[in-house]
DOPA-246534 format. One record per residue (C-alpha): residue number from 1; x, y, z; residue in one letter. Coordinates in Angstrom, 3 decimals, padded with zeros to 6 digits. Layout:
N
NUM|X|Y|Z|A
...
***
This chain:
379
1|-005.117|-015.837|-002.722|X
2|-008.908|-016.741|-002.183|X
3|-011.071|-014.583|-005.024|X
4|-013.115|-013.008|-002.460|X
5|-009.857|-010.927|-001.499|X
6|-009.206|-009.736|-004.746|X
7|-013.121|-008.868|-005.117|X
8|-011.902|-006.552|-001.290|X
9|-008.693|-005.505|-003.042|X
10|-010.703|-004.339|-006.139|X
11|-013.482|-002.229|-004.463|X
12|-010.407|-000.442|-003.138|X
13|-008.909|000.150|-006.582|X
14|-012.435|001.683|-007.638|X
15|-012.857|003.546|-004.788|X
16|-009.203|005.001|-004.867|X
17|-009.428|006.052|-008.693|X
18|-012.697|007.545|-009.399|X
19|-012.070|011.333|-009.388|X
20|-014.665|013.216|-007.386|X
21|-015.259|015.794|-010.324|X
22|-016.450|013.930|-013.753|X
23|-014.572|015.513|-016.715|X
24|-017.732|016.301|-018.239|X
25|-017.960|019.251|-015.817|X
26|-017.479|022.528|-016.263|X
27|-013.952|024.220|-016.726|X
28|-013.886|025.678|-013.317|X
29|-014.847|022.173|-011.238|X
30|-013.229|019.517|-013.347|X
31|-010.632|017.040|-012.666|X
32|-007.372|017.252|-015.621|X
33|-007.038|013.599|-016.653|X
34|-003.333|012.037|-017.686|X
35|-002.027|009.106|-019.342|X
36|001.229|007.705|-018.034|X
37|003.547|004.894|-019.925|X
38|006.616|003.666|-017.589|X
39|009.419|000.963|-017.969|X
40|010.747|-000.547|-014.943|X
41|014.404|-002.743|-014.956|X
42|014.301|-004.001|-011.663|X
43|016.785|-005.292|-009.436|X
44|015.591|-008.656|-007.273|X
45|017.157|-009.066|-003.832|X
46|018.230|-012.211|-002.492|X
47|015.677|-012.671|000.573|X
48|015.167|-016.388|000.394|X
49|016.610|-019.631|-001.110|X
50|014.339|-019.638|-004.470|X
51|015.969|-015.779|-005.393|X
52|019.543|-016.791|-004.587|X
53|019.954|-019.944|-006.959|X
54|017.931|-022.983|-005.428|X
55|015.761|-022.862|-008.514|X
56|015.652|-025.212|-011.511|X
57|018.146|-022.930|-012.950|X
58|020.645|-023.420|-010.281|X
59|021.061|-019.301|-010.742|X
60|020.193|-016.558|-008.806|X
61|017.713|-014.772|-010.098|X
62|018.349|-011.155|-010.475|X
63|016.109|-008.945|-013.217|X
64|012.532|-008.048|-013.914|X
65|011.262|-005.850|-016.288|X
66|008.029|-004.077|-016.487|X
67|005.521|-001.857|-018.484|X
68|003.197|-000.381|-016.985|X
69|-000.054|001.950|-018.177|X
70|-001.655|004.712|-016.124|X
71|-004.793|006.714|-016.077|X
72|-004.136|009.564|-013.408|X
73|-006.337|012.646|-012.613|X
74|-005.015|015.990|-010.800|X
75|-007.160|019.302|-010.207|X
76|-006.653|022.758|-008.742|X
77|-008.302|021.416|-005.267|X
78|-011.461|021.458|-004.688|X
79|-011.313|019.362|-001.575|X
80|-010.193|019.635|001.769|X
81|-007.863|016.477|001.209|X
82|-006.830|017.060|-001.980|X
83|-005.214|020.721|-000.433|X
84|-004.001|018.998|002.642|X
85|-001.596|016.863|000.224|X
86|-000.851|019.981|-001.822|X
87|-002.637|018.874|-004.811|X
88|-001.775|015.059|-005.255|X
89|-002.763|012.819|-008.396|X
90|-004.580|009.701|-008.408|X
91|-005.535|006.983|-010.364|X
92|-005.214|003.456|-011.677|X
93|-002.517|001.345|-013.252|X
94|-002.038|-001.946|-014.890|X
95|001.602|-003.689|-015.595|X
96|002.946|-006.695|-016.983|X
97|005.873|-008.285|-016.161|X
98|008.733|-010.600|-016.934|X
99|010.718|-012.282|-014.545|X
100|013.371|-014.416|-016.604|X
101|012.031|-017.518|-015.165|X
102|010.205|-020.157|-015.974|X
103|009.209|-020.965|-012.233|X
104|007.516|-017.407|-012.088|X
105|005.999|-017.124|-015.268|X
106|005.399|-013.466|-016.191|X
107|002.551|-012.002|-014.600|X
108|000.302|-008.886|-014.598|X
109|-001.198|-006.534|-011.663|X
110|-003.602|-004.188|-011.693|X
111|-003.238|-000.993|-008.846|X
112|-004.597|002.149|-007.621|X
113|-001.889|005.083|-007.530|X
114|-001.207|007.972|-005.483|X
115|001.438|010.460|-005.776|X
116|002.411|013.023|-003.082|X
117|004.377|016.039|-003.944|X
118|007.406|016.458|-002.004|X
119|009.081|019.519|-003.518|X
120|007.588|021.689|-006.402|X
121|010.268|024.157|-008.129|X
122|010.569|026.111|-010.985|X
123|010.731|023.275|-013.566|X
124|011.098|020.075|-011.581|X
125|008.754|018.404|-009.008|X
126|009.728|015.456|-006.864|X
127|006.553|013.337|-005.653|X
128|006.345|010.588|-003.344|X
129|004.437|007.678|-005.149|X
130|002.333|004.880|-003.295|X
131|000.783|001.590|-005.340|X
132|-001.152|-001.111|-003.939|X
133|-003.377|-003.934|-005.919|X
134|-003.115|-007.466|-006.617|X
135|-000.838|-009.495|-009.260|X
136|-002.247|-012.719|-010.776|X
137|-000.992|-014.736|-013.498|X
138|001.665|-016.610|-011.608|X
139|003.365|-020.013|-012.310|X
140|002.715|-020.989|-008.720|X
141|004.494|-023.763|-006.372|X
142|003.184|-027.324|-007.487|X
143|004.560|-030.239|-005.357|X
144|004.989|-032.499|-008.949|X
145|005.190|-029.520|-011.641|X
146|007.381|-026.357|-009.702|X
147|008.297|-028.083|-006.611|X
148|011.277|-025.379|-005.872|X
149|009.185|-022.170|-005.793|X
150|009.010|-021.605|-002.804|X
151|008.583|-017.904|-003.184|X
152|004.765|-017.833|-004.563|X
153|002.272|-020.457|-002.981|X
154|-000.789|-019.054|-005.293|X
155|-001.677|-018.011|-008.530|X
156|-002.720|-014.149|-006.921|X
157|-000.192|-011.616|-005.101|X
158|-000.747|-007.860|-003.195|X
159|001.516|-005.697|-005.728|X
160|002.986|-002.736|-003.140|X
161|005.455|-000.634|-004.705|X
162|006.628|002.621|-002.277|X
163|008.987|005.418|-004.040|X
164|009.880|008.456|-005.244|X
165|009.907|010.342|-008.655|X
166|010.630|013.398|-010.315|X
167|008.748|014.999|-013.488|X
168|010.113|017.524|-015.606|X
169|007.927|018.974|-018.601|X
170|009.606|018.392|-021.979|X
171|005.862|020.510|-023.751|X
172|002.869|021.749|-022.389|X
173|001.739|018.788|-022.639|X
174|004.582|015.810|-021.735|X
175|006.207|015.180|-018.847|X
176|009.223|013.038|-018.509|X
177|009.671|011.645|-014.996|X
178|011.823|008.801|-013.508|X
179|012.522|007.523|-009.950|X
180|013.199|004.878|-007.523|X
181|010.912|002.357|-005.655|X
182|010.500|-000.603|-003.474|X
183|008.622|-003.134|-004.918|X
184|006.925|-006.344|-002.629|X
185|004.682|-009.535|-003.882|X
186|003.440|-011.760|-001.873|X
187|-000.294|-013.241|-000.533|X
188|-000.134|-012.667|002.896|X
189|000.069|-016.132|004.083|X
190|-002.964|-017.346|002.264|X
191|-001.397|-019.656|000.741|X
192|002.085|-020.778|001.414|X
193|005.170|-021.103|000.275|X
194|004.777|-017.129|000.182|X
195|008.530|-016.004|000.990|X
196|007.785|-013.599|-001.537|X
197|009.860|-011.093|-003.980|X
198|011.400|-007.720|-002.766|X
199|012.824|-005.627|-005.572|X
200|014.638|-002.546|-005.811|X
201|012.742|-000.452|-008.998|X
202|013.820|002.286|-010.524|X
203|011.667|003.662|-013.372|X
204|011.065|005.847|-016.290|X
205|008.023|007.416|-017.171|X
206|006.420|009.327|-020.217|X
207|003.192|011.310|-019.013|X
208|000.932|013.002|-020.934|X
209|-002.336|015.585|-019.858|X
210|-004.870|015.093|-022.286|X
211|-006.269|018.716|-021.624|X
212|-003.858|020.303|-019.773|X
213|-002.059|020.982|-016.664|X
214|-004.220|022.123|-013.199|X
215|-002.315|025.294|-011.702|X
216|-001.077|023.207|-008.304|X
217|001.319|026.079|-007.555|X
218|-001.641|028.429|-007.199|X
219|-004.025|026.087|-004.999|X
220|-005.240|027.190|-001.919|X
221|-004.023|026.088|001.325|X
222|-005.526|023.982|003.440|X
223|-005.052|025.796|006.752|X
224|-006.057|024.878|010.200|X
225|-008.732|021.998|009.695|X
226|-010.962|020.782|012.642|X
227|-009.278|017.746|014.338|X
228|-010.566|014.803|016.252|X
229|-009.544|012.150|018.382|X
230|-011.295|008.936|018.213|X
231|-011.453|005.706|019.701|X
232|-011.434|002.814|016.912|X
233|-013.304|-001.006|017.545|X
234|-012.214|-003.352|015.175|X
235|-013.535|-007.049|014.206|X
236|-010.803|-008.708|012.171|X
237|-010.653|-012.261|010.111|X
238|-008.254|-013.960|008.085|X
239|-006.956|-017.478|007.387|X
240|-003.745|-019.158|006.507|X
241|-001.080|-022.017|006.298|X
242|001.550|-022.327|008.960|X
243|005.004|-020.898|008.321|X
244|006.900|-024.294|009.757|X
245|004.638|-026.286|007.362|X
246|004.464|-024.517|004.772|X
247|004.266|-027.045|001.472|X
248|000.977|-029.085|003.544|X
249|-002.449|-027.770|002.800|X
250|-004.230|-027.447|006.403|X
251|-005.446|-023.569|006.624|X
252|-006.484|-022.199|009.972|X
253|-008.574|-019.098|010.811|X
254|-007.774|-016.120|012.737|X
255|-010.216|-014.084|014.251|X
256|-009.758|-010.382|016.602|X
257|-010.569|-007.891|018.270|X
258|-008.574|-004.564|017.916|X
259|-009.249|-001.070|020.130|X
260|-006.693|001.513|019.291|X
261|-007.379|005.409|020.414|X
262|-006.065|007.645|017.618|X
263|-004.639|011.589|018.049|X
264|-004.861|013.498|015.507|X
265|-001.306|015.272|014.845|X
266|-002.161|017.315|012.224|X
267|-004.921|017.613|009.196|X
268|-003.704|014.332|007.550|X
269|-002.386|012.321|010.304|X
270|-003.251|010.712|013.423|X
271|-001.765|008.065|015.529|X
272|-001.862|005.992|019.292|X
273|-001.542|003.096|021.240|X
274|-003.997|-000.285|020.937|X
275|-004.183|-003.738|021.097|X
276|-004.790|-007.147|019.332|X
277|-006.650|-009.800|020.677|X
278|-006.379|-012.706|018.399|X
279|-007.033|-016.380|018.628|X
280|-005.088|-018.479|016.147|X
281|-006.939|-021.615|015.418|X
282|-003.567|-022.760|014.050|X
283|-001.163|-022.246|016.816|X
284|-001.872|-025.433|018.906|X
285|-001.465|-027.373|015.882|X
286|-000.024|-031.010|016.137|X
287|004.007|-031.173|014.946|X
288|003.176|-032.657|011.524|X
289|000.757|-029.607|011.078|X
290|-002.609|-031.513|011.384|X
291|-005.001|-029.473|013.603|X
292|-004.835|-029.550|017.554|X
293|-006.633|-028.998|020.962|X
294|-008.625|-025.905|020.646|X
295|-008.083|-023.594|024.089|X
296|-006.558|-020.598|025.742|X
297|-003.326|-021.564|024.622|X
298|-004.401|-019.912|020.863|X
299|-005.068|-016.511|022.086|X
300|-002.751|-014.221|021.592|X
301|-002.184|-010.348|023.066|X
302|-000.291|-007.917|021.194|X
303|-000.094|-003.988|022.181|X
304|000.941|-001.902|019.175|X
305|001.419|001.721|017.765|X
306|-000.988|002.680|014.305|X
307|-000.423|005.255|012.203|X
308|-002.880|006.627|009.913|X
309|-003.312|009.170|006.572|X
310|-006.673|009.694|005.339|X
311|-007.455|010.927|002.215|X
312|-010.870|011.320|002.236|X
313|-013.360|008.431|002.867|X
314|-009.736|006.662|002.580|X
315|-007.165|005.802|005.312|X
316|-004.093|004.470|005.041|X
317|-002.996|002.639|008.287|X
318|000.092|000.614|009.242|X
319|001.457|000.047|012.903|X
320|004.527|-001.973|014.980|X
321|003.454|-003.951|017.823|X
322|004.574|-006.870|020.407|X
323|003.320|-009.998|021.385|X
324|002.966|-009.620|025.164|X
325|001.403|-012.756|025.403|X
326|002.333|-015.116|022.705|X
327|002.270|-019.420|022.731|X
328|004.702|-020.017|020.145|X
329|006.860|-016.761|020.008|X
330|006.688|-016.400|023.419|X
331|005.962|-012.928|025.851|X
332|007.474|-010.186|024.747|X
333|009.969|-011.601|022.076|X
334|008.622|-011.191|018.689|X
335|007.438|-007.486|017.208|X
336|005.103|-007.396|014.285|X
337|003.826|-004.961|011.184|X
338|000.592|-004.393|010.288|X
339|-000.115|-002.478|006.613|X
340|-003.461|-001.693|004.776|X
341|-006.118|000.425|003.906|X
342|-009.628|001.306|005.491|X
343|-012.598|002.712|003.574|X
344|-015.089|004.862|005.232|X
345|-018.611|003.464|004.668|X
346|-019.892|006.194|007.024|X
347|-018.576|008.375|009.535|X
348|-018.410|005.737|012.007|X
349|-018.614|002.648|009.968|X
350|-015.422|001.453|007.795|X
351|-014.118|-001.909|006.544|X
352|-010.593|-002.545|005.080|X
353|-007.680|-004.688|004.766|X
354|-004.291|-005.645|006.632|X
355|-001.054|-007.536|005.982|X
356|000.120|-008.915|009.439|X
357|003.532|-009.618|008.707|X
358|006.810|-010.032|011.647|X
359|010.735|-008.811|011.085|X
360|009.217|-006.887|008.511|X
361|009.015|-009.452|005.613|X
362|007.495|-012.799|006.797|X
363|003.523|-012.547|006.517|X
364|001.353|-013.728|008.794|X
365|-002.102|-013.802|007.732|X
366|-004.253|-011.102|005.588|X
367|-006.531|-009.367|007.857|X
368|-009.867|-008.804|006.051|X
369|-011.559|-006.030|009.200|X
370|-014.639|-004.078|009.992|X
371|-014.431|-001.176|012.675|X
372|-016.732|001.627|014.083|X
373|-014.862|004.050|015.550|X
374|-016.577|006.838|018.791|X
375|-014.945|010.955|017.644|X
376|-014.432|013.132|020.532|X
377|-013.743|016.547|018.431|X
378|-010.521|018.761|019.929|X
379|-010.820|022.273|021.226|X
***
């Protein structure tokens, strides 16, 4: 992964974990800061060669284990999002792993966290728990050195990891929690081989609140917010390294244009149709993956459904389309994924990132955008 995407990825992080209320505020208007320690024995599934035993190991590779350290921050709600999600925490997290291979090595991410509550009872509370950030640290595929990894093509990952967990308080002050996630690495096609690693993680977690709980059962609600519609323009860019030749070192730009008209549902989410207009420098390429005749053969037409959840300044988007029009796929035959995050520069200027990805787990190409969007406000 180039380093001006983890400088993007980074920004988001920041952006993400600074709470909105400094702790050097007063009692009534300050954010209740958290420190969380977690193991995670993961479970690797087999979804390409590398995983299931073509290694140098000749084994399939099956277990990773992780720590990972937390700084989270929860309050009462004091803003409109923050009572839309029923009083969610926040924060940022660092991990290090160890993957029981010599071909990975045992790398580290760094992530911003957010966890949704679910369910809140008596004693227990079940959240929903979203990470996103970048891994680096790698032992990446080298043609003469680690010829067999196919799995990671560069020394820097995304780190996404999508679960649930439950907390219980052991004091006043501790919380033991522990749950179940998904877990994905991979760079998005910058540079391949990036089959990347899916794991299954379940994890336990110690937290503690340095100065207390906030009382989230006695927040206010959010109520009946006013909604918009909008329409959303969207300049996208990204480069990468064919899928069918994926060991060469040619990279070929991408470059779009996305309009998608959003309807908002309800306070948090909106959604509608849109389409991609893409031209693929690197779909006309020659057979041995050299470049080729530049023309209207590399554009490309999808038509898709986005989703979106904004917290804030902060969206999080992801969407399924089809290639109607398509060179290499062909019209109509192959859907594809698109995942990220926008950040609202103003309230009509953003800029974010995507993962372009098809079936679900191949990645495209990482989609580095810029988008103004028009708001028509509802009745």
């Amino acid at each position: 992964m180039r380093w001006y995407s983890l400088v993007f990825i980074l920004v988001f992080l920041f952006r993400l974990s600074v709470p909105e209320q400094m702790h050097g505020q007063n009692q009534q208007n300050r954010d209740f800061p958290a420190i969380g320690l977690a193991f995670t024995p993961a479970k690797i599934l087999p979804t390409n060669p590398f995983v299931e035993g073509e290694n140098l190991a000749g084994k399939p590779l099956r277990n990773m284990h992780s720590g990972s350290l937390k700084m989270l921050w929860q309050n009462p709600g004091y803003r409109e999002w923050q009572r839309v999600y029923h009083i969610p925490y926040y924060g940022i997290g660092f991990s290090w792993m160890l993957f029981h291979s010599k071909e990975l090595g045992n790398p580290y991410s760094a992530w911003g966290v957010l966890g949704v509550p679910i369910i809140r009872m008596k004693k227990l509370e079940l959240y929903s728990e979203f990470q996103f950030g970048t891994a680096w640290g790698w032992h990446k595929y080298d043609s003469v050195t680690n010829p067999l990894n196919i799995a990671v093509g560069g020394g820097m990952t995304v780190h996404l990891d999508i679960g649930l967990k439950a907390f219980w308080p052991v004091t006043p002050s501790l919380d033991l929690a522990a749950g179940v996630g998904f877990m994905h690495f991979s760079n998005g096609g910058f540079e391949r081989p990036n089959r990347g690693l899916n794991l299954v993680s379940p994890v336990i977690e110690l937290r503690y609140h340095l100065h207390g709980r906030p009382e989230t059962r006695e927040a206010p609600e959010a109520g009946r917010l006013p909604r918009s519609n909008e329409l959303y323009l969207m300049l996208g860019y990204g480069d990468h390294q064919i899928v069918e030749h994926e060991l060469d070192t040619n990279y070929f730009a991408v470059g779009g244009l996305s309009a998608v008209y959003l309807i908002q549902h309800t306070n948090a989410f909106k959604s509608g149709p849109g389409i991609d207009l893409n031209f693929w420098w690197g779909m006309t390429a020659h057979a041995d993956g050299t470049p080729g005749p530049v023309g209207w053969k590399n554009l490309s037409t999808g038509l898709l459904w986005q989703m979106e959840f904004a917290l804030s300044k902060l969206s999080l988007t992801g969407g399924i389309g089809n290639y109607v029009l398509h060179h290499n796929y062909g019209n109509f035959n192959q859907f594809y994924q698109r995942l990220g995050v926008r950040y609202h520069i103003t309230n009509h200027i953003s800029a974010g990132i995507h993962v372009r990805a098809i079936n679900f787990m191949l990645a495209e190409f990482l989609e580095f955008h810029l988008g103004y969007r028009f708001i028509r406000p509802k009745s």
